[in-house]
DRENKEFI-526354 format. One record per atom (N, C-alpha, C, CB): residue in one letter; x negated, y, z. Coordinates in steps of 0.02 Angstrom, whole numbers, plus 50000, padded with zeros to 5 digits. Each point is the difference from the previous one (the first is absolute). Glycine has a CB too. Layout:
% DRENKEFI-526354
[atom 'A'; [X; Y; Z]]
...
This chain:
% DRENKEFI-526354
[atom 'X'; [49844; 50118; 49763]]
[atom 'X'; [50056; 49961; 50024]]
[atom 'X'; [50024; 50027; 50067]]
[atom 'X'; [49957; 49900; 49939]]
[atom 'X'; [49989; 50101; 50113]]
[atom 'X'; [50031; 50039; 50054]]
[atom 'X'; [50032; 50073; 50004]]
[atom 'X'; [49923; 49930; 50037]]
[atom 'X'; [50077; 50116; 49910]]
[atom 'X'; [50053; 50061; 49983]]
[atom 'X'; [50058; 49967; 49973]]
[atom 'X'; [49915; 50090; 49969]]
[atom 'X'; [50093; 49874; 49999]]
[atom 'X'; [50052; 49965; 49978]]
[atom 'X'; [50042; 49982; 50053]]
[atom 'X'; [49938; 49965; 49911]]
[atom 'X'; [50029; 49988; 50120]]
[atom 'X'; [50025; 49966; 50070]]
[atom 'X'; [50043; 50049; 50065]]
[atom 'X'; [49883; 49921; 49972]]
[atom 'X'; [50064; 50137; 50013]]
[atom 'X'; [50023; 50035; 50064]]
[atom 'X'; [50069; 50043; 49963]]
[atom 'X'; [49861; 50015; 50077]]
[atom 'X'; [50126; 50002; 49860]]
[atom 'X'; [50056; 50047; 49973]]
[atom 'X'; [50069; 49960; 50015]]
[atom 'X'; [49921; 50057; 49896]]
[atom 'X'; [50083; 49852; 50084]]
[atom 'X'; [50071; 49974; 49996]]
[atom 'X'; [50005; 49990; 50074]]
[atom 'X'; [50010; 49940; 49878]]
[atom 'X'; [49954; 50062; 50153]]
[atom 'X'; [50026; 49973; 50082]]
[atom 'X'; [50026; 50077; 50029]]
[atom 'X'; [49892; 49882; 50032]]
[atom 'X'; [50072; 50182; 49960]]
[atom 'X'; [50042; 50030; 50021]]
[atom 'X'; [50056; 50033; 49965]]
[atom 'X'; [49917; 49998; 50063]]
[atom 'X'; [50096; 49995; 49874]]
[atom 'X'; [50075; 49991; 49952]]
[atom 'X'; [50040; 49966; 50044]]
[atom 'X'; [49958; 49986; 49880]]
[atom 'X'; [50022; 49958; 50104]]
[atom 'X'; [50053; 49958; 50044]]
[atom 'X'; [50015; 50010; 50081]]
[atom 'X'; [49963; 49919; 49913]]
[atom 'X'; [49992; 50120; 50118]]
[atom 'X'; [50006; 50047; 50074]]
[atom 'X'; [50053; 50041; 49980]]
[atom 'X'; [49874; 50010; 50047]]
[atom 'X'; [50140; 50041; 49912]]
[atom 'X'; [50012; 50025; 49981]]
[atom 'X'; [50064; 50011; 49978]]
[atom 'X'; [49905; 49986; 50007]]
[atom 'X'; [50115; 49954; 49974]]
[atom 'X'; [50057; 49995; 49957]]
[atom 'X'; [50058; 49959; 50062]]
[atom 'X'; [49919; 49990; 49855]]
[atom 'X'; [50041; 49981; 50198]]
[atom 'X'; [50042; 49968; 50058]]
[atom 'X'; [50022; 50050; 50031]]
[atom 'X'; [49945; 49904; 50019]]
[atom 'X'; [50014; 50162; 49985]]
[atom 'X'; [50018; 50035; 50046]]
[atom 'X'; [50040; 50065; 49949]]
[atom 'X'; [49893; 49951; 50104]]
[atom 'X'; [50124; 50055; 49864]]
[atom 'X'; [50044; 50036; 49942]]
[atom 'X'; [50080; 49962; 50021]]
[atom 'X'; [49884; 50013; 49881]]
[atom 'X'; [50091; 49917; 50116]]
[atom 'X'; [50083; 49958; 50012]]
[atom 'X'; [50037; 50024; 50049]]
[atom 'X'; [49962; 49897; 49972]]
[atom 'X'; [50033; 50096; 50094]]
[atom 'X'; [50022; 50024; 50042]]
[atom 'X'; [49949; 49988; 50068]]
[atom 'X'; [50118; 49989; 49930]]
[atom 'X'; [49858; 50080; 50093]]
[atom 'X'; [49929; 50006; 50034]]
[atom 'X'; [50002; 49952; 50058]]
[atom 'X'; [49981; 50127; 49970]]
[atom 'X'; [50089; 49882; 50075]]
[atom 'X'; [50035; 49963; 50062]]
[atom 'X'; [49975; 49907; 49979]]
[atom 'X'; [50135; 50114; 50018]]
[atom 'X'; [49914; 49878; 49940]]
[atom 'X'; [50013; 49930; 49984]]
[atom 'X'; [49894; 49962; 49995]]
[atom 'X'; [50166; 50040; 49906]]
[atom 'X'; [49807; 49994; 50042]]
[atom 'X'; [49940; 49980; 49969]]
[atom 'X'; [49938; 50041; 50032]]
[atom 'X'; [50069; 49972; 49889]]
[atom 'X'; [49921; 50020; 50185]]
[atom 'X'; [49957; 50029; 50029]]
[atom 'X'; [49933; 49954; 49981]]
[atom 'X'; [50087; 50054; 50093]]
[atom 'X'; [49854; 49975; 49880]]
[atom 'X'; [49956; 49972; 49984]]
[atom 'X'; [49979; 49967; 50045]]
[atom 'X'; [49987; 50062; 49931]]
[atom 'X'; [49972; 49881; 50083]]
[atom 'X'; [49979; 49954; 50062]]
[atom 'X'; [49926; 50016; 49996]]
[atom 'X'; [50093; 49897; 49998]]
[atom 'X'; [49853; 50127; 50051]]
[atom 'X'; [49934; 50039; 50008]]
[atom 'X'; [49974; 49930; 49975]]
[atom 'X'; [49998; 50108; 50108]]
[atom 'X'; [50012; 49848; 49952]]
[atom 'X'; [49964; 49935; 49974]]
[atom 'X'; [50018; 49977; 49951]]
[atom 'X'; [49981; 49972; 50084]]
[atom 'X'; [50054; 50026; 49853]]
[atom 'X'; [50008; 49999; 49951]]
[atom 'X'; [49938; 50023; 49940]]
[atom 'X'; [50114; 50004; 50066]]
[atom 'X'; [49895; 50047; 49961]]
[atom 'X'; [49959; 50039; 49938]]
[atom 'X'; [49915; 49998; 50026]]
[atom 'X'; [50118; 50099; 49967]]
[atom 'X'; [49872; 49889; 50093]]
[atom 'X'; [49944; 49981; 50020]]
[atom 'X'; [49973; 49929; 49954]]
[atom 'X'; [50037; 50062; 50122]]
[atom 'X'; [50014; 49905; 49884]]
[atom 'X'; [49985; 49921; 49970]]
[atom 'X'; [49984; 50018; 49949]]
[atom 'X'; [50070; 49924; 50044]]
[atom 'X'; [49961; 50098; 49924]]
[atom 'X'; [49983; 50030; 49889]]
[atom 'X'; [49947; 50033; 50019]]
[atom 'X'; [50123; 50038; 49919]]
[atom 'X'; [49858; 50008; 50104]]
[atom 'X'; [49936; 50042; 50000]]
[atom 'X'; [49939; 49930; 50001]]
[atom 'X'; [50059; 50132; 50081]]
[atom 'X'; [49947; 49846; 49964]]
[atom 'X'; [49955; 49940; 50007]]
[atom 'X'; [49977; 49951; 49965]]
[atom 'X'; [50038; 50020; 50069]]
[atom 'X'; [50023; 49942; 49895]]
[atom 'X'; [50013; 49971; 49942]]
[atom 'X'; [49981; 50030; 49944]]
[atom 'X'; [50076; 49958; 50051]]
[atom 'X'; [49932; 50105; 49947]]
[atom 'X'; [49955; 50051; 49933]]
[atom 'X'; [49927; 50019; 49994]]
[atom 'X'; [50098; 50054; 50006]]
[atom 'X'; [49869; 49933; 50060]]
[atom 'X'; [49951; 50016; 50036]]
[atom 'X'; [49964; 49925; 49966]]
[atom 'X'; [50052; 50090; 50121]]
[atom 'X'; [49969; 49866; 49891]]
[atom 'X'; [49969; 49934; 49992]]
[atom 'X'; [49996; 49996; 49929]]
[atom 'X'; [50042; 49943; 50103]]
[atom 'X'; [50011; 50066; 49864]]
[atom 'X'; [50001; 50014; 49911]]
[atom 'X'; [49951; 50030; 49983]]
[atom 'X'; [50104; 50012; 49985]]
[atom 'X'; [49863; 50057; 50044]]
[atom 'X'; [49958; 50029; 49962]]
[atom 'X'; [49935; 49999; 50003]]
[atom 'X'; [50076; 50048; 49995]]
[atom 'X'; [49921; 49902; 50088]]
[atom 'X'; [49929; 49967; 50025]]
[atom 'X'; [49982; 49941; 49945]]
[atom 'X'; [50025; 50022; 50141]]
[atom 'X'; [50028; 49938; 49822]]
[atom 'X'; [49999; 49952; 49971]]
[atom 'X'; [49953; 50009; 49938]]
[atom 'X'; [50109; 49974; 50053]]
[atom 'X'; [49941; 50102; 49885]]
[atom 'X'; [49996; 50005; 49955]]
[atom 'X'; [49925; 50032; 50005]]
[atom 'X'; [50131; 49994; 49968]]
[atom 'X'; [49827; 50069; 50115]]
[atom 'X'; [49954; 50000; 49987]]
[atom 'X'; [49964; 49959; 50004]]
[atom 'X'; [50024; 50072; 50009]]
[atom 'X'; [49962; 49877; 50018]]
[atom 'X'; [49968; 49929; 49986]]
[atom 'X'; [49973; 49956; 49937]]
[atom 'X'; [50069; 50008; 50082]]
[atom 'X'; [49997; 49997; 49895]]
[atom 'X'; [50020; 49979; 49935]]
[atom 'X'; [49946; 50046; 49950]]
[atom 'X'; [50143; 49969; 50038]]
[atom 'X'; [49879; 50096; 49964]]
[atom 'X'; [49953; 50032; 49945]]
[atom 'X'; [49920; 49994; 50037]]
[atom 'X'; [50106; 50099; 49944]]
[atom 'X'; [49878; 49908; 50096]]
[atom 'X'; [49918; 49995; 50009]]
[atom 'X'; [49970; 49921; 50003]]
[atom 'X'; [50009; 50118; 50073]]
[atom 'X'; [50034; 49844; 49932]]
[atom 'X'; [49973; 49908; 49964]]
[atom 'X'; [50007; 50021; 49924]]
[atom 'X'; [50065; 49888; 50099]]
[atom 'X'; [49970; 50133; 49881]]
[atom 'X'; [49990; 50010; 49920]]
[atom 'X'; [49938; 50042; 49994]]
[atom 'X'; [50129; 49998; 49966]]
[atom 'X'; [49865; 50070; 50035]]
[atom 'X'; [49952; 50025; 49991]]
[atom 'X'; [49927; 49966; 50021]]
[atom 'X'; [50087; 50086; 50002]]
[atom 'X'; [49918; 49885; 50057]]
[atom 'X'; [49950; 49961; 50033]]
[atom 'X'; [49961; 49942; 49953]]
[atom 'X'; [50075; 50025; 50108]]
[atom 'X'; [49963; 49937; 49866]]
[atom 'X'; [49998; 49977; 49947]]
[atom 'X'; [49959; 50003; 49924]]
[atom 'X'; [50083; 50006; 50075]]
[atom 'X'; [49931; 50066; 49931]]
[atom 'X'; [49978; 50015; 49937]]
[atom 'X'; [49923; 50026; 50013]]
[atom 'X'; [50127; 50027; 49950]]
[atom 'X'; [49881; 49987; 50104]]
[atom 'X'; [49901; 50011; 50014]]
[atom 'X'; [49960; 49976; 49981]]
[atom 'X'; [50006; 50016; 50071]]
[atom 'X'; [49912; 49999; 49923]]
[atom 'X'; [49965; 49957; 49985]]
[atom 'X'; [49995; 49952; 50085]]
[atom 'X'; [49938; 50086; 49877]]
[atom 'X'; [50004; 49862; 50073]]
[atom 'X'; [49980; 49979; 50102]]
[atom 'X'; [49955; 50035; 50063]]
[atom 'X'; [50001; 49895; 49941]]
[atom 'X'; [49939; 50167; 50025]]
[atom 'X'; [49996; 50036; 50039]]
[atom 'X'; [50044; 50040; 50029]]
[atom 'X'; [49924; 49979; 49957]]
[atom 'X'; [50115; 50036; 49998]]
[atom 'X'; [50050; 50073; 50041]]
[atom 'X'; [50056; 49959; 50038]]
[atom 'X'; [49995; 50110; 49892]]
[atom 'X'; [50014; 49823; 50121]]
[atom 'X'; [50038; 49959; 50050]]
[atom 'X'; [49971; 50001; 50058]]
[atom 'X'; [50037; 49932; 49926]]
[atom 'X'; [49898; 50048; 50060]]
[atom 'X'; [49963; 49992; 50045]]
[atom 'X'; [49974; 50091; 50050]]
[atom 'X'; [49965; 49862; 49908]]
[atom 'X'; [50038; 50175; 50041]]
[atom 'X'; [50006; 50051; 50049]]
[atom 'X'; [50085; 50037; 50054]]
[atom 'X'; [49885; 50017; 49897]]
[atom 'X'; [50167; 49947; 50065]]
[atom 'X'; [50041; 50016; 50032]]
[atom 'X'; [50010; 49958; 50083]]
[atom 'X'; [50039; 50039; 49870]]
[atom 'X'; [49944; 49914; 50104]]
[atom 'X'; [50002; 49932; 50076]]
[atom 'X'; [49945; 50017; 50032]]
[atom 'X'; [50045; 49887; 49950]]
[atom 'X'; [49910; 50145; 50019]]
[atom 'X'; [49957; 50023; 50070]]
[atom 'X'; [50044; 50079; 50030]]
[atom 'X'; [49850; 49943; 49943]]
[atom 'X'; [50161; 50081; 50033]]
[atom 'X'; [50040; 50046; 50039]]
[atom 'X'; [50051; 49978; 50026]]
[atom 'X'; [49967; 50071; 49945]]
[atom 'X'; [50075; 49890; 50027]]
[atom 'X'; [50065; 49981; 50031]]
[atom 'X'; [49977; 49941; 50080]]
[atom 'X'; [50076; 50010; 49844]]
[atom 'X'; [49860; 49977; 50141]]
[atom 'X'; [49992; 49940; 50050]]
[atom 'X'; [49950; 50046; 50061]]
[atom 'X'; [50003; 49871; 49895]]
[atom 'X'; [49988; 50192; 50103]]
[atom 'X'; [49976; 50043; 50034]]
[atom 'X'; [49922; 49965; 50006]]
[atom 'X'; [50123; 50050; 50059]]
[atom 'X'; [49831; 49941; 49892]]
[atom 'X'; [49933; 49964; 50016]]
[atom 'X'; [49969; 50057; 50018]]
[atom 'X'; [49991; 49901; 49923]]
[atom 'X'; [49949; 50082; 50095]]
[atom 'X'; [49957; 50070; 50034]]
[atom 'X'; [49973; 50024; 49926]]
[atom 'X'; [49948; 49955; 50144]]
[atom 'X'; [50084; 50097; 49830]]
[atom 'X'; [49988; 50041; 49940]]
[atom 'X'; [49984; 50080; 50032]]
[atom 'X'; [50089; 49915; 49912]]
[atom 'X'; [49842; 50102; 50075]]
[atom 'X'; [49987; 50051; 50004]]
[atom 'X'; [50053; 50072; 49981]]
[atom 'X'; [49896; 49918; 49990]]
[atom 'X'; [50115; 50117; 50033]]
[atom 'X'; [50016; 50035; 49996]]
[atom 'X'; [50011; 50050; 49928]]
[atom 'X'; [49966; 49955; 50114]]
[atom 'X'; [49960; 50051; 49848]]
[atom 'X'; [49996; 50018; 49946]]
[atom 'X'; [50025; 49939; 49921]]
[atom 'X'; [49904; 50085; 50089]]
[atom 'X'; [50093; 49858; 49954]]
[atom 'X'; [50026; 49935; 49963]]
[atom 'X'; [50081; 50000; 49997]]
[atom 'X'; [49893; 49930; 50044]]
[atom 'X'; [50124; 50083; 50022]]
[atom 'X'; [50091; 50004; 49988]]
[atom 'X'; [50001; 50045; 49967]]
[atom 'X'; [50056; 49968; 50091]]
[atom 'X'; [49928; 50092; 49884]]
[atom 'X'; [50019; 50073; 49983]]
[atom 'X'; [50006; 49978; 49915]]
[atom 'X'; [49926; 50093; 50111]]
[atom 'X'; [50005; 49888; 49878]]
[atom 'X'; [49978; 49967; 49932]]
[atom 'X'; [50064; 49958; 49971]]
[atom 'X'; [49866; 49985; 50042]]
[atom 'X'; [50130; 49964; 49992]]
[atom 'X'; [50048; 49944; 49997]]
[atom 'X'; [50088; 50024; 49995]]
[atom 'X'; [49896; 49932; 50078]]
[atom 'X'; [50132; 50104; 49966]]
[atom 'X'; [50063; 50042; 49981]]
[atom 'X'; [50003; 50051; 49939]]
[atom 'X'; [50013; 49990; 50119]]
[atom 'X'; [49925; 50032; 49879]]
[atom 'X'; [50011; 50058; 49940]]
[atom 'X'; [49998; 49960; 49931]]
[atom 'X'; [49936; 50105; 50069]]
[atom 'X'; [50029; 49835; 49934]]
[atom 'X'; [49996; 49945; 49930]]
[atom 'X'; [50078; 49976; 50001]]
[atom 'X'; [49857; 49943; 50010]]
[atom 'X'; [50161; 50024; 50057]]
[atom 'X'; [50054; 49966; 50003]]
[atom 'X'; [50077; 50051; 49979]]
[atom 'X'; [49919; 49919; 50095]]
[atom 'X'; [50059; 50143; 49940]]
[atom 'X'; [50068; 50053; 49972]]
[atom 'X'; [50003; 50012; 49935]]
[atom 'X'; [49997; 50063; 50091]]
[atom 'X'; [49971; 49936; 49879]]
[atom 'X'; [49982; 50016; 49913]]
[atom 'X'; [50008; 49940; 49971]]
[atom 'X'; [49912; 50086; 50007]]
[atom 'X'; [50108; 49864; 50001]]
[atom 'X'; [50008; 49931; 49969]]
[atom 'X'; [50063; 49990; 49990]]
[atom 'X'; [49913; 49954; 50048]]
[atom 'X'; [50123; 50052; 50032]]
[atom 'X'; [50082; 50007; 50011]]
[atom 'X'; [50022; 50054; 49967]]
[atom 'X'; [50004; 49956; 50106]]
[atom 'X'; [49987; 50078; 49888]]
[atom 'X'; [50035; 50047; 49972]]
[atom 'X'; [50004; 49998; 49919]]
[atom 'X'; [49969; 50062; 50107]]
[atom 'X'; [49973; 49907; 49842]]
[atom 'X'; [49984; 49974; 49927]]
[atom 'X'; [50033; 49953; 50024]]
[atom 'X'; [49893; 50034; 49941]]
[atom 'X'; [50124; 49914; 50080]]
[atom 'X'; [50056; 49946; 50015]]
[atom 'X'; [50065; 50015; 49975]]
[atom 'X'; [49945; 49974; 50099]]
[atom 'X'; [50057; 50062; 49963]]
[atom 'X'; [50075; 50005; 50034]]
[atom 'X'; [50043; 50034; 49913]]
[atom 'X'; [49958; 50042; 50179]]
């Protein structure tokens, strides 16, 4: 969605400044705002997909993500463990 997003916003950059460049000077803070607003869209949708996937875990492999995500004192060789199970899950998910 966010290639999508960025392709019509700058079309439409694009096509203002085709009209007549003088008249339809793009506004910086303008396009700052959409960047931002697009920014939040794709923070959303990644959200969105890792509660789904999250979901579908068993209850150990939840329980190993919230200990990483909650930074518990996990050994070193335990986070390593724990990401390399957890990367291989997301990805058979996704």
């Amino acid at each position: 969605m966010s290639y999508l997003y960025r392709f019509l916003l700058w079309s439409i950059i694009d096509k203002k400044r085709k009209k007549d460049p003088k008249e339809n000077e793009v506004n910086d803070e303008e396009v700052l705002y959409l960047q931002q607003a697009e920014a939040n869209y794709s923070e959303i949708e990644f959200l969105d997909e890792f509660l789904s996937i999250y979901d579908q875990l068993l209850e150990k492999d939840q329980r190993k993500v919230l200990a990483l995500l909650e930074n518990t004192d996990l050994s070193r060789q335990n986070r390593h463990r724990y990401r390399m199970r957890l990367r291989k899950l997301f990805k058979e998910k996704r």
